[in-house]
Every structure is written in C-alpha cells, then in structure tokens.
C-alpha positions in Angstrom: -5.2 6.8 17.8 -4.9 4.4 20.9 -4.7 0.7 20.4 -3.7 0.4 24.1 -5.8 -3.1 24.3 -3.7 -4.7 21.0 -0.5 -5.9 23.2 2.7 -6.4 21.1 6.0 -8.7 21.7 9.1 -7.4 20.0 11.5 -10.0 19.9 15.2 -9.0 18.5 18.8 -10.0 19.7 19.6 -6.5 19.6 18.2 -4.6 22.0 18.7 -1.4 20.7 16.7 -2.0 17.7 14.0 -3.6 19.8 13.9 -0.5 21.7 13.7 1.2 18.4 10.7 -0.7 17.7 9.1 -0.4 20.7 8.9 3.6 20.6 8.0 3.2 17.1 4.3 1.3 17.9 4.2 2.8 21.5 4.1 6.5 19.6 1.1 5.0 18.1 -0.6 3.4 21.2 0.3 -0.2 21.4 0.9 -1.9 24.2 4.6 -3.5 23.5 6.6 -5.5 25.4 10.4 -6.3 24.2 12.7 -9.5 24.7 15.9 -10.6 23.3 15.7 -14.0 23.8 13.1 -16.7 21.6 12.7 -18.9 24.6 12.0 -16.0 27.1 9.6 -14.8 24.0 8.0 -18.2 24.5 7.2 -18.5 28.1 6.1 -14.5 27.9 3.6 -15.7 25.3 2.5 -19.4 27.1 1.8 -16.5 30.3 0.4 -13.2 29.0 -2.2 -13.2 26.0 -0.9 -11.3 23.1 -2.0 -10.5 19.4 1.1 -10.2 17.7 4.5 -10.9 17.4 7.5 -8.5 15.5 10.4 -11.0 15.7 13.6 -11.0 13.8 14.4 -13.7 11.6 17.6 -14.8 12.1 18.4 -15.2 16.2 21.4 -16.4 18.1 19.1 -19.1 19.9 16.5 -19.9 17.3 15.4 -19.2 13.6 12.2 -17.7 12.1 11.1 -20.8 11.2 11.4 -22.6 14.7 10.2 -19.4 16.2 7.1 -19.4 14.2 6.6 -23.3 14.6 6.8 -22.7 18.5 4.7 -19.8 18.7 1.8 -21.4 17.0 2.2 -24.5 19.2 0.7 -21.8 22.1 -1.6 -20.5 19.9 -2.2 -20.8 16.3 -4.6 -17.7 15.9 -1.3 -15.4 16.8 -0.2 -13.6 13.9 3.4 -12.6 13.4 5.5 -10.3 11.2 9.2 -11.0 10.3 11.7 -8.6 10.4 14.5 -9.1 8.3 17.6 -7.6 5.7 17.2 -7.0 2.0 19.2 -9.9 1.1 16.8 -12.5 3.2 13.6 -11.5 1.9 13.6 -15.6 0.2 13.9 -16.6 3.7 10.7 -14.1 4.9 8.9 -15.2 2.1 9.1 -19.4 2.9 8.4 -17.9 6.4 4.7 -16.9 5.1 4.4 -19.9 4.0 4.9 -21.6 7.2 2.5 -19.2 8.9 3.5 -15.5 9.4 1.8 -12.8 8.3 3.9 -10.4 6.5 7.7 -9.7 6.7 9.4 -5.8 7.2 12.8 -5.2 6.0 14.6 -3.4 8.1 15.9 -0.7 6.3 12.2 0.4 5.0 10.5 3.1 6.2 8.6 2.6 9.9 5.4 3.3 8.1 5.0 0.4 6.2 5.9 -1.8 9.4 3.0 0.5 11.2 0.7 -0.4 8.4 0.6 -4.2 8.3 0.1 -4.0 12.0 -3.0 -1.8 11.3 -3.8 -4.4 9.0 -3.8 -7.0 12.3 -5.4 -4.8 14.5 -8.4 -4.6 12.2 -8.9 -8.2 11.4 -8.4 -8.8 15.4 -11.3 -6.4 15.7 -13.4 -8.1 12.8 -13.2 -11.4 14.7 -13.6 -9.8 18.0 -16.7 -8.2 16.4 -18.0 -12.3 14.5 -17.4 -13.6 18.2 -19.6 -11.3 20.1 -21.9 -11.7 17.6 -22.3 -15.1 17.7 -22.2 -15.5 21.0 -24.9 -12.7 21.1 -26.5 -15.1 18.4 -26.1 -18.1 20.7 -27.7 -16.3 23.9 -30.4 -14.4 23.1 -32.2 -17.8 21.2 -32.4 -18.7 24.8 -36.5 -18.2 25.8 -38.4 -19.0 28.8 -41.4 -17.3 26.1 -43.8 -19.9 24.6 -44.4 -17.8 21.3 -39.9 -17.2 20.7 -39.5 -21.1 21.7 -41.9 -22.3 19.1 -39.6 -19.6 16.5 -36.4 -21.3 18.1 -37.7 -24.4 17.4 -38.5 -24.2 14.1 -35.6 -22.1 12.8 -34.1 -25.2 14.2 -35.7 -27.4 11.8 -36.0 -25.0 8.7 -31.7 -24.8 9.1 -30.6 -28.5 8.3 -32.6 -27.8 5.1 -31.9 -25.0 1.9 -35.2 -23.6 2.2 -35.4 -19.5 1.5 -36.9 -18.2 4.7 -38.8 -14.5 5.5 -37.6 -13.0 9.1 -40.5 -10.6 9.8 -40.7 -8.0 12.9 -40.5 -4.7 14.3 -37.0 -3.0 13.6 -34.7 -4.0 16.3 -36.5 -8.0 17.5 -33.0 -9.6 16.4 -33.7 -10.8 13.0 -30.3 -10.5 11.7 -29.5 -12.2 15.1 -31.9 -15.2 14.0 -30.9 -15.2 10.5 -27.6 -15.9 12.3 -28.4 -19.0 13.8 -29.9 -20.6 11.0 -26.7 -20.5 9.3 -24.8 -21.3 12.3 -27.2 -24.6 12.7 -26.8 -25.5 8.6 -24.8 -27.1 6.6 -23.2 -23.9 5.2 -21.6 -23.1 8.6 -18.5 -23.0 7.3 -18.8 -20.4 4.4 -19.7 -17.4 4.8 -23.1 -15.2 6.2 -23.3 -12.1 4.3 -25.4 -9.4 5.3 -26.5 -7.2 3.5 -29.0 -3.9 4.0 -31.4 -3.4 1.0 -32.2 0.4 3.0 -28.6 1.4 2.8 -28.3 1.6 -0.8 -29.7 3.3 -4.0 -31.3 1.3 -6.9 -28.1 1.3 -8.9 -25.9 0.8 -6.2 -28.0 -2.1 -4.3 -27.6 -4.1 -7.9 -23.9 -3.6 -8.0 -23.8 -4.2 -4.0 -25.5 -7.5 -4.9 -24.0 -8.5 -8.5 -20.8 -6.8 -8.2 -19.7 -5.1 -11.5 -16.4 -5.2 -14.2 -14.2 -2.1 -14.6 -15.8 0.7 -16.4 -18.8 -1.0 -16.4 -20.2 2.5 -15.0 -18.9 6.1 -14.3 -16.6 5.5 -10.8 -16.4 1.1 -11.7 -12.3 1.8 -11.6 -11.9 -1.7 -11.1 -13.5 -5.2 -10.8 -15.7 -5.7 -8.0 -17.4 -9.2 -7.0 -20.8 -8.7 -5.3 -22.8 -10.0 -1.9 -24.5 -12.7 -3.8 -20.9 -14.4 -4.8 -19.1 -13.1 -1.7 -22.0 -15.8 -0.1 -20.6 -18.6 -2.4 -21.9 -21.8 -0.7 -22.7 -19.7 2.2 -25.7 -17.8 3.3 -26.9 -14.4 1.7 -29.2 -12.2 4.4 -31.0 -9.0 2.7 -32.4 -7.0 5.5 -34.9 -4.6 4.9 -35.8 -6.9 1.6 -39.2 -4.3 1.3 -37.3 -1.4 0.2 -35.8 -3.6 -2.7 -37.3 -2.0 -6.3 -39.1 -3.8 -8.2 -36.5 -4.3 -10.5 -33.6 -5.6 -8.0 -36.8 -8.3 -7.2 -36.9 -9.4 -11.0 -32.8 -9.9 -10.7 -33.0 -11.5 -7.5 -36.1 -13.8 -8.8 -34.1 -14.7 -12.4 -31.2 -15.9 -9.7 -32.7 -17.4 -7.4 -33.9 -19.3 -10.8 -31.6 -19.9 -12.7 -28.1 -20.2 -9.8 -26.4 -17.8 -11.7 -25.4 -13.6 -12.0 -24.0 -11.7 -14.4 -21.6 -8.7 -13.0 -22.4 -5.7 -14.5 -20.9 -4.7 -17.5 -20.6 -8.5 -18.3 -22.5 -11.1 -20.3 -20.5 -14.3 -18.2 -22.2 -16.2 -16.4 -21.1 -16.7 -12.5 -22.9 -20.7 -11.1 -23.5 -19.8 -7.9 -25.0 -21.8 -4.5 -25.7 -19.9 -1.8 -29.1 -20.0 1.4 -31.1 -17.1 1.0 -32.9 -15.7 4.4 -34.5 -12.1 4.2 -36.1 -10.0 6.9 -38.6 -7.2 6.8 -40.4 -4.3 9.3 -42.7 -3.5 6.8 -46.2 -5.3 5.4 -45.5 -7.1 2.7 -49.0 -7.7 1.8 -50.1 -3.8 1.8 -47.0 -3.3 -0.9 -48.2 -6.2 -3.0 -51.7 -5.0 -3.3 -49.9 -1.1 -4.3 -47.7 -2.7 -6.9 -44.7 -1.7 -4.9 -43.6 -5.5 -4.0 -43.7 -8.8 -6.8 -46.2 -11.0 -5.1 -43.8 -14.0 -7.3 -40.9 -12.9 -5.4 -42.5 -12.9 -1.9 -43.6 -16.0 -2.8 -40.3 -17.4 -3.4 -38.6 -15.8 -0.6 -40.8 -17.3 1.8 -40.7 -20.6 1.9 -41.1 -20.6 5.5 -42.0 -17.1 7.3 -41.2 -16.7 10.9 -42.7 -13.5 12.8 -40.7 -12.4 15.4 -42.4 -11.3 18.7 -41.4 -7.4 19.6 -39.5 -7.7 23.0 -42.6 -6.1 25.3 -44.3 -9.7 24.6 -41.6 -11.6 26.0 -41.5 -9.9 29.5 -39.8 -13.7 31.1 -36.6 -13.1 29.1 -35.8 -9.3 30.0 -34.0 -9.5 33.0 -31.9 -12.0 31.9 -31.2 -10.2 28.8 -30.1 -7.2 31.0 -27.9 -9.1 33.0 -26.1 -10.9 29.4 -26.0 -7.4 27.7 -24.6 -5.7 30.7 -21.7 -8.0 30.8 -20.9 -8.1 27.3 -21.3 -4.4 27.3 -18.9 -4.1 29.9 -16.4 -6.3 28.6 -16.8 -4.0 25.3 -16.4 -1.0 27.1 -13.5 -1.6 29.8 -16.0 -0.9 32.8 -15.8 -3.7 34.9 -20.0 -3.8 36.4 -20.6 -5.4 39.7 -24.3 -5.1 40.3 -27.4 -3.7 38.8 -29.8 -1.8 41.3 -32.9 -3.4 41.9 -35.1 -0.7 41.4 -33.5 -0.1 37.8 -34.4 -3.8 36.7 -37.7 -3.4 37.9 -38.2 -0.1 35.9 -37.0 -1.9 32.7 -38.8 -4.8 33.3 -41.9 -2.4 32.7 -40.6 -0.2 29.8 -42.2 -0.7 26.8 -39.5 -0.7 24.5 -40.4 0.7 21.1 -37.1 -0.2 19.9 -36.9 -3.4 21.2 -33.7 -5.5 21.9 -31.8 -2.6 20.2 -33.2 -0.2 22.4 -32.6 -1.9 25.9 -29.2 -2.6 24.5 -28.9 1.5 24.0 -30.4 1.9 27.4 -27.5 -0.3 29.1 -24.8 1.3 27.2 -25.4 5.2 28.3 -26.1 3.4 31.7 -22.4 1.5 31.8 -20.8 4.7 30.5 -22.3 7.1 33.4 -21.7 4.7 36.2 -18.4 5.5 38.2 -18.8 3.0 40.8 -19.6 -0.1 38.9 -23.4 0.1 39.5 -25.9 0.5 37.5 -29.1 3.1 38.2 -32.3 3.9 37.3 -31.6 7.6 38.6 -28.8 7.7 35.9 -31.6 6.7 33.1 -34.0 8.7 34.3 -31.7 12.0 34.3 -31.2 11.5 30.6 -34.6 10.8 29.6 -36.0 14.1 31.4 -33.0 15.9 30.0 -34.3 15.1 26.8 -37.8 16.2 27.6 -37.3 19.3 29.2 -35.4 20.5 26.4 -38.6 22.7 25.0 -38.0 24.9 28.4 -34.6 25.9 28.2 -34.6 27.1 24.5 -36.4 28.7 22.0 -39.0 27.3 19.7 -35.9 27.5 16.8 -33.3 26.0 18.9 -35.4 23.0 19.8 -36.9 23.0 16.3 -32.7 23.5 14.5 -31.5 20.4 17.3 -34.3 18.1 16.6 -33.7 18.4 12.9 -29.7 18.0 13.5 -30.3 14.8 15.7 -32.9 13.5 13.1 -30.6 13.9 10.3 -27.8 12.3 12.1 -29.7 9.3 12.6 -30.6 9.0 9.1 -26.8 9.2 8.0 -25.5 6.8 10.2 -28.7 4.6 8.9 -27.5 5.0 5.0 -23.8 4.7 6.3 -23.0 8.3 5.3 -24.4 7.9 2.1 -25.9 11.5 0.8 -28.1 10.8 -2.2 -30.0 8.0 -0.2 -30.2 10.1 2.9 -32.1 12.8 1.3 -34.2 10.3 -0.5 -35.2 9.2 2.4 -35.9 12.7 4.0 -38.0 14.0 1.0 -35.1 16.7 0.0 -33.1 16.7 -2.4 -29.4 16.5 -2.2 -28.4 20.1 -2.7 -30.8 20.9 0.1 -29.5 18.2 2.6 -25.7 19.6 1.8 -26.8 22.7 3.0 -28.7 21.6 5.8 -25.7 19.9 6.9 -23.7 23.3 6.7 -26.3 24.7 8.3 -26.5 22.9 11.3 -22.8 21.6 11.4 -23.4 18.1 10.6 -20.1 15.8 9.7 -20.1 12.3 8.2 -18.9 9.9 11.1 -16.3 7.9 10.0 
C-alpha cells in the first residue's frame, strides 16, 4: 500500500535507530524524512508541511514535553507519537496529555508502531475528505439561477431555526450537499452532521443503524453499539433516501421525533436526545402515501419546510463554472496538475443533458482528468468512451453483451448497498442464493 502523500519526520538523537525507523515506514510507503536534532526538527516543520512526527522522548537538546509544546506552536493540527523505553512509559503517558497522540516503546514490535500511524493516516484522510466536502458545500450554493437562489435563500433562513426540513430532487442535485449547509449555517455547527442512507440498509439493520443496540440484543450484537440518532447528539441527523424507510422505522422515527428520546435495542432505558433532523428524497412521496407505503403523519412531520431541488439541466448559468471548480478540486484529488479545458469540450457539456446531474458531470471530469496526459482536458477523450460504450453490441455476441451488462449492473448495485448482499438482491428481485452465484458466475468481488 503507498501512502507516498502522508510525509513523516523521525526525530531521534541516534541516528541509527532513526534510520531504523525510516526503512521501517518507507517499506510501507511513507514519505520520511529523519533528523537528529529538535531544533533542526523545528525549522524542517515551520518549512515543509508534514502530518506526523515519530520523536524520541528524551533528547540531548530538548525533552518530549518542550518538543511537543514547540511543535504545536507551528501547527496544532500535527499529530505526534512518542517513542520511548519501558521504564518511561509515565513520562509518554503525561506526554498525551499535553498533546501527542500515542507513544511506541521501543523494544515492541514495528507493527504496532506501523498501526497507530495507520490510525493517523486515516483520520488525516477523514478530515481531508470533511474539508472537501465543505468546501464543495460552500461552492456549489453559489447560483447565478433564479429558481437555486430563491433554495439558497431560504435554506438560509430555515437554518438559524430547528425546524425538520424535506430535501427533494432527482438522485444526484446535491441534497446531501444542501443538507450540509444548513447545518453549517445553524446553531449545531459544532456537533456533528450525520448522514445516514435509509437505501443502504435492511429493515432490521436500518433500526439498529439508527437506534444502535446492547450486546446480544440479536444474533451477531457482540457488543454495545450507539446508533446515528445519538451519534447526532445536539447535532444534525440527515436520512437520505427517507422513502425507502418501512413503515415501521417511520412509527420509530415519529415516536422520537415525539417524545426526544430512543431506546437501543435490547434495552428498555431511555436515551434524552436533541438533535435537527433534515431528510431528502428522489422518489414521490405523495404516490407512496396514497399506496400505503409512506405514513402521511410522518411526512407531515418531516416537512416542516420542503425545498425541491432543480436537476442540473435547469440551471445551465452555473455549469461552466461548476466544471471549472470540480476540475480543480478533482485534480488536486487526483495528483494531475490541469492547465486548461478545451473550449469545444465546455461547450459540449454545457449542452449535455445530464441525467445524473451534478454527480454525473462530476463522473464526466474524473475519467476526463485521468485520460489527459498533457494537462488538458478534451471532448475527443469523452467522446471515445461514450462510443466505446455504445459500440459494444458490434464487437460481441448477444451473451457477452447480455453477461457484461448484467456484471456492470450488479456492480453498481453493490457499491450502492455498500457491499451488502441480502439488500442487494432485494433490490434486484433475486434472492440471495441466486445473486451469490451470479457473482461466481460473472466474477464479481466485493470492493473494499
């Protein structure tokens, strides 16, 4: 695995373990840099961005605790790991306390040293991941469109208050991008958004996604698990998809939004909780009322205020400079450094249609970044692909076409339930037997 863009500083007055520590995470594709002086650690840090810091404790020059007071001087976000000996572990431990992340003693295997910086590396990525999407967030509730500025507006308004609100809109218009904002703009900014897709689950496991559940509560509960709904504690709860809740997660949701309490499964306490609820939709709400298959009480309660989102095709003034913010972020993403966009290919998406909306155009500018080798972006590049997929009924048999269109479409569907079996073949109309053998079939693996 390469981790080539997570840089490392080793800092140790000896410099043969620091070289020892240096193969160690460069084996594993870090990019490390080693020093044997704090100070000279220091100025590397003030010059060069870095994400964490391996640094003995005790130094001929400086401490672990002056280290650590000086590093986050530069930059308090920086995480860093003590290394110490068996008999200073006290001294590692006050050190947490004062701001690192973890300590490694250094007679311990490598491997647990190459798992707390695993550990880093992924929350790095989580915030890297928050970031973008915020500024995503941020960006794309800019509009020169009448209809998306009078949505803007009032998301505005409907944020400074508590009031549930209904996202509704064609699968991929940004509702989860909108339902965002709101919470950025309220007064629960500071807690948590918790999204949660009411698609990606199963009856029983949407409840216990939601409430969370105690140990043995049901066959595979090993331990206690808190749900979404308390994870959003004083926060804000987002249940995308909210039409493909059943009719009893509605009645559980409708007795909480009630009553500001859950019960976990498999217990009778009850949790006070406080939290914004804002739900989003592609489907007709109305049409499922009238067939039974939505509680008209519920949709009355989770729509305090409703706000339709307009499919991307509508809002033709804010595509090109949607192209030009995705492309760079994209880029950035991706490690391809983009230095124009060829006119002809902005004019040919300014006219696509876009079925998929933002998501799609997003899709779009992805394959396109990845093909280019020259920094520019082409509509020739876009246009192969697409007629690659069409022509693919004249270079293979009826079967072939008919096996690849099946593999692709049950591929989709996985990554859509997040690998989950039973509610992919729900979904497909098969049941899970035949799906597993499908899979085999067409030599479909779970992504990870």
């Amino acid at each position: 695995m390469k981790h080539e863009s997570f840089r490392i500083l080793v800092v140790d007055d000896e410099s043969a373990y620091c070289d020892s520590l240096s193969f160690i995470l460069k084996s594993e594709g870090y990019a490390v840099n080693t020093t044997t002086n704090s100070f000279t650690a220091l100025e590397l840090l003030r010059q060069n961005p870095y994400h964490l810091v391996i640094s003995d404790f005790f130094m001929d020059d400086m401490d672990g605790f002056e280290l650590i007071s000086e590093i986050k001087k530069i930059n308090a976000d920086l995480e860093v790991i003590i290394v110490t000996g068996y008999g200073s572990v006290k001294h590692a431990v006050e050190a947490m306390k004062k701001g690192a992340f973890s300590y490694y003693i250094k007679s311990h295997d490598p491997a647990e040293l190459l798992l707390e910086t695993a550990k880093i590396k992924r929350l790095h990525s989580l915030k890297e991941k928050v970031q973008s999407f915020s500024e995503s967030s941020h960006h794309l509730m800019k509009s020169k469109n009448k209809k998306m500025q009078q949505i803007i507006e009032i998301a505005e308004k409907v944020a400074v208050s508590d009031a549930n609100v209904l996202l509704l809109g064609e699968s991929g218009v940004g509702k989860e991008v909108i339902a965002n904002y709101i919470h950025e703009k309220s007064n629960r900014a500071a807690y948590d958004f918790v999204p949660v897709n009411c698609r990606s689950y199963s009856s029983t496991l949407l409840e216990s996604e939601l409430f969370g559940h105690e140990k043995g509560s049901y066959t595979g509960a090993l331990g206690t698990r808190i749900g979404k709904v308390e994870s959003a504690q004083h926060g804000t709860l987002f249940l995308d998809e909210i039409g493909d809740a059943t009719l009893d997660t509605q009645i559980k949701l409708l007795r909480v939004l009630d009553t500001k309490y859950i019960e976990r499964i498999g217990s009778n306490e009850h949790i006070n909780i406080d939290f914004r609820l804002i739900c989003a939709t592609n489907r007709g709400l109305a049409e499922q009322i009238q067939q039974g298959e939505f509680r008209e009480d519920f949709f009355y309660r989770i729509s305090t205020f409703t706000l339709e989102i307009p499919p991307l095709r509508e809002r033709p003034e804010d595509i090109e400079e949607m192209i030009r913010f995705l492309t760079q972020q994209l880029s950035h993403r991706t490690g391809k450094i983009i230095g124009d966009i060829e006119p002809e290919l902005i004019d040919y998406l300014l006219q696509y249609s876009y079925q998929g909306n933002i998501r799609e155009l997003k899709n779009m500018l992805e394959r396109l970044i990845i093909l280019s080798s020259d920094g520019i972006l082409r509509k020739k590049d876009l246009l192969s692909h697409q007629n690659q997929a069409q022509s693919l009924s004249m270079k293979y048999t009826l079967k072939e076409v008919r096996n690849q269109t099946e593999k692709d479409y049950i591929e989709q569907m996985l990554r859509h339930m997040d690998g989950h079996l039973s509610n992919t073949a729900t979904r497909l109309g098969i049941t899970r037997r035949q799906l597993f053998n499908k899979m085999q079939q067409l030599h479909i693996q779970i992504e990870k």
